[in-house]
C-alpha positions in Angstrom: 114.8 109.0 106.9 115.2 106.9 103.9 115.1 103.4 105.7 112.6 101.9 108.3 113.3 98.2 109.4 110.0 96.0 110.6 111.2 96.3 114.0 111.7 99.9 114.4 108.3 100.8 112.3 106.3 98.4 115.3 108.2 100.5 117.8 106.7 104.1 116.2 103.2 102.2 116.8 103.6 103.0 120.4 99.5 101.0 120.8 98.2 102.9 117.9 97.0 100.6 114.8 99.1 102.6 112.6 101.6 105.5 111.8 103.6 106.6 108.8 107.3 105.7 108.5 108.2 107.1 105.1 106.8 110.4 103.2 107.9 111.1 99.8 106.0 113.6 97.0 102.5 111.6 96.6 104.1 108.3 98.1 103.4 107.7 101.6 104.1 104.4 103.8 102.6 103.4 107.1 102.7 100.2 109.3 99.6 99.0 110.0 99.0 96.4 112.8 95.2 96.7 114.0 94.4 94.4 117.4 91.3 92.4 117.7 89.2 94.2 114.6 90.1 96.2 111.5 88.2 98.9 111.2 89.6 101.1 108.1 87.4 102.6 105.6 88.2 103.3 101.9 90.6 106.0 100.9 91.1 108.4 98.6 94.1 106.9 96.9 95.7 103.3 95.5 97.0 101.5 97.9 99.7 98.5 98.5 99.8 96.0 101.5 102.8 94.1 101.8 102.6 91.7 104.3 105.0 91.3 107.0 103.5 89.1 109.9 100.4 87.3 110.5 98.1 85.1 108.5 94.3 85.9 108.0 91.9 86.8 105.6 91.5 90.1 103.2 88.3 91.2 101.9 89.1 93.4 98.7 85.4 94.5 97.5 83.6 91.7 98.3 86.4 89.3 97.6 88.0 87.5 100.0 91.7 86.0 99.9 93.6 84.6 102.8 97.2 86.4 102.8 100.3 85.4 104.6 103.9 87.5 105.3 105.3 87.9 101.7 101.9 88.7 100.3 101.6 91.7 98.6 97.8 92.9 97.9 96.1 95.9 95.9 93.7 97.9 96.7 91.6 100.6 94.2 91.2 104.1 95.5 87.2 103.6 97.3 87.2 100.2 97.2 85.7 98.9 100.4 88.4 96.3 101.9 89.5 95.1 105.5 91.9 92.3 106.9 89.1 89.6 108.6 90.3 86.9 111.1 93.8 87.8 111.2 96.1 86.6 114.2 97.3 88.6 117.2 100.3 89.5 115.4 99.8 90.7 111.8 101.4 93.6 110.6 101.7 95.4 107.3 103.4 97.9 105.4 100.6 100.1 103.5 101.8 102.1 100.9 99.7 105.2 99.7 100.6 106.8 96.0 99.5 108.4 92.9 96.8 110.9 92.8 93.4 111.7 95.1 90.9 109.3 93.5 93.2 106.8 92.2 95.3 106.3 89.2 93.3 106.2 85.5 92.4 102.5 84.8 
């Protein structure tokens, strides 16, 4: 599959707070659409949100940004982040790349 639309990526969810859509080499993109609490720890690799629903707040590191659909937000491989005080219907692409431990500064 080479194309995922909003709609068909929430119906994959099936309740879970995420599941990949798309897997390509070291590129890798999930929906993510936790309820009530986000609960993610860092990862091993770069990663991209782009916002598709939902408004709230995203704590990158210790820095805190509200976000909105359209918003597209980085995070470092091991950076501590979370989406905080989001509304009941938030979803994101996530997409994972580049190499265990994040891409050379």
């Amino acid at each position: 599959m080479s194309r995922v639309t909003p709609d068909q990526a929430r119906a994959l969810l099936k309740g879970l707070p995420f599941r990949t859509v798309l897997h390509h080499g070291s590129m890798e993109v999930e929906i993510y659409a936790p309820q009530g609490r986000d609960d993610q720890q860092p990862h091993t690799r770069d990663e991209l949100y782009f916002v598709m629903s939902g408004t709230g707040h995203f704590d990158n590191n210790g820095a805190v940004t509200p976000f909105a659909p359209g918003d597209v937000l980085f995070v470092r491989a091991h950076a501590p982040h979370r989406f905080t005080d989001f509304t009941d219907d938030f979803a994101t692409w996530v997409v994972f790349y580049g190499p265990e431990g994040g891409e050379p500064a």
